[in-house]
C-alpha positions in Angstrom: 0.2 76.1 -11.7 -1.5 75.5 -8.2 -5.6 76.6 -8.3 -8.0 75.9 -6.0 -11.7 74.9 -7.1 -13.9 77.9 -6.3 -17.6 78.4 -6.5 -18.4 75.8 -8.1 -16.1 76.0 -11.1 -13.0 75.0 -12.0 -9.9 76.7 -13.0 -6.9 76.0 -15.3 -3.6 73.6 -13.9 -6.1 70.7 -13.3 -6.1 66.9 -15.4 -8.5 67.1 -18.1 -10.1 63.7 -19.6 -13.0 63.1 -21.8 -15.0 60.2 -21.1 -18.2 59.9 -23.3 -19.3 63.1 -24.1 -18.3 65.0 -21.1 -14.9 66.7 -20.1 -13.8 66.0 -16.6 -11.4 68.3 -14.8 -9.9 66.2 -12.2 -7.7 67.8 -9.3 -5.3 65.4 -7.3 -6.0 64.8 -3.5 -3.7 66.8 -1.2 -1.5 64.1 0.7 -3.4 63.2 3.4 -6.6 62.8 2.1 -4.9 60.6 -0.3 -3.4 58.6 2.0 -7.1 58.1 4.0 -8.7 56.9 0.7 -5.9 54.8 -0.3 -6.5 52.7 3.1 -9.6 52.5 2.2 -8.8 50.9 -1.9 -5.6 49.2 -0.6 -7.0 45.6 0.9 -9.4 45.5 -2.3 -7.4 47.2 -4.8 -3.6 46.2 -3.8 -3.5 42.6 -3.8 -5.3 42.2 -7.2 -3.1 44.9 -8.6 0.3 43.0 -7.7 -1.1 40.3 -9.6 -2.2 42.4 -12.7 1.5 44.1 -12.5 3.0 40.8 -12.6 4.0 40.8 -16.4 6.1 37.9 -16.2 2.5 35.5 -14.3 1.4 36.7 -18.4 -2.5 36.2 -18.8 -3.5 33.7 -16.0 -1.9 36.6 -13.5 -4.2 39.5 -15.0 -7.0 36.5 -14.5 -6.2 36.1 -11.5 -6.1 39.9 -10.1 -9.5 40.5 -11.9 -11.0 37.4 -10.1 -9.6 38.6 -6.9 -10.7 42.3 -7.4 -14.3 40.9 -7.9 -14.6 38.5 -5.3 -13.4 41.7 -2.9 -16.1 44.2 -4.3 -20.0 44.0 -3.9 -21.8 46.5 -4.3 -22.1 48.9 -1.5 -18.3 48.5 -1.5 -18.2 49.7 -5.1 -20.5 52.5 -4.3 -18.4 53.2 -1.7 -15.2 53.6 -3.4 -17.0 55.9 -6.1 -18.0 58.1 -3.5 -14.3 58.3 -2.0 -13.1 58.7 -5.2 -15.7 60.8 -7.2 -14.9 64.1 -4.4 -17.0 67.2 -5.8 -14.1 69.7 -4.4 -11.3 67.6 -6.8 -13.5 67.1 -10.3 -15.3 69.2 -12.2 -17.2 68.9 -15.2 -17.5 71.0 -18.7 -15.9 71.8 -21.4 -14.1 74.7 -20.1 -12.5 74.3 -17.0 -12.8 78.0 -15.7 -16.4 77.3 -16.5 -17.1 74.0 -15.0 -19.3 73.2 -12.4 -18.4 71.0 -9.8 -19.6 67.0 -10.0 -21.8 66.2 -7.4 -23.4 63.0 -6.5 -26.8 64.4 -7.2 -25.8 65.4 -10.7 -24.2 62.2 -11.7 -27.2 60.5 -12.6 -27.7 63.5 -15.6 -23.4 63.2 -16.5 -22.4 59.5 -16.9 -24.8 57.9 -19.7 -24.4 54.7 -18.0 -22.6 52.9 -15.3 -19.2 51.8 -17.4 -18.7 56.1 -17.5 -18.6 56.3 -14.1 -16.2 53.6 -13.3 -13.9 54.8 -16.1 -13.6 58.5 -14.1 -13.2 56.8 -11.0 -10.2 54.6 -12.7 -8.9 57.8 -13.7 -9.0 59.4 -10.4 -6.7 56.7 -9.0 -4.3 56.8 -12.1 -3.8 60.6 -11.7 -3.9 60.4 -7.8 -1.6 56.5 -7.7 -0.1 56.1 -10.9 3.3 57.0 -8.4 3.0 55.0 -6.1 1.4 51.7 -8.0 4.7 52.5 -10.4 7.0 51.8 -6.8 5.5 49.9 -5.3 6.4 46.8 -6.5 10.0 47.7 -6.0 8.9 49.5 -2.4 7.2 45.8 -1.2 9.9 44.4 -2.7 12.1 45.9 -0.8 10.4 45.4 2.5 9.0 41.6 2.4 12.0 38.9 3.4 12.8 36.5 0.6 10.5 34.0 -0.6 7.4 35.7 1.4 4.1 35.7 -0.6 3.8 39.2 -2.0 0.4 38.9 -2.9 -0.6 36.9 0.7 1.4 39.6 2.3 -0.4 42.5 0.7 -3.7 41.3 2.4 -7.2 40.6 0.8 -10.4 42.7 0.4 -11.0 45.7 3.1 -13.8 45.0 5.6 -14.3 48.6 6.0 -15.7 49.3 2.3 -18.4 46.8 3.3 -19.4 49.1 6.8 
């Protein structure tokens, strides 16, 4: 069921998750936006995911991703990237999502009871919006890079852009 966010509430056909104490009704990005913000995550968030897909690297590959992920984010970057991704016309928050009233930045402060609640939404917000595509695209870079070429070297390093 396809609904549109009106008026500052939300209604049904939307992903519902409760982080802390809050429900958050989370509405994916239409195509292109989704392709703008992922531009924007993909030199900081792509290279670092390859590693922490790599199963078979075991535990120094997930090291290695999260190392690289935080040598790539400071903190306007990170602020950033919450703003990209915390959109008040795609999540709403409430209990009832015909009820719900639309998360804006100036309300955050009052919603997340501390920092880790925000960055769990915001990793939620990618999951519903990228689950798809982080799923492919291993095979989909796969596919593309000639043998023996550095998948993560050819994915690129952290985006200059977040840090504008």
């Amino acid at each position: 069921m396809k609904t549109m966010l009106q008026g500052g509430s939300i209604q049904e056909g939307r992903e519902s998750v409760t982080i802390g104490a809050q429900v958050y009704h989370i509405k994916r990005f239409d195509p292109f936006r989704a392709l703008r913000i992922l531009g924007s995550l993909q030199g900081v968030l792509l290279a670092p995911f390859a590693a922490l897909m790599d199963t078979a690297g075991g535990e120094e590959a997930i090291m290695q991703g999260l190392r690289d992920l935080s040598r790539g984010l400071d903190g306007e970057a990170l602020e950033k990237l919450a703003r990209l991704l915390l959109d008040p016309d795609c999540i709403a928050v409430g209990d009832d999502p015909a009820t719900a009233r639309r998360l804006s930045h100036a309300m955050a402060g009052s919603v997340f009871s501390d920092v880790s609640e925000a960055i769990e939404l915001c990793m939620e917000v990618v999951r519903i919006n990228y689950a798809g595509f982080f799923e492919r695209g291993r095979t989909l870079i796969g596919q593309v890079l000639p043998n023996g070429t550095n998948r993560k070297a050819a994915m690129g390093t952290a985006d200059s852009s977040l840090k504008n």
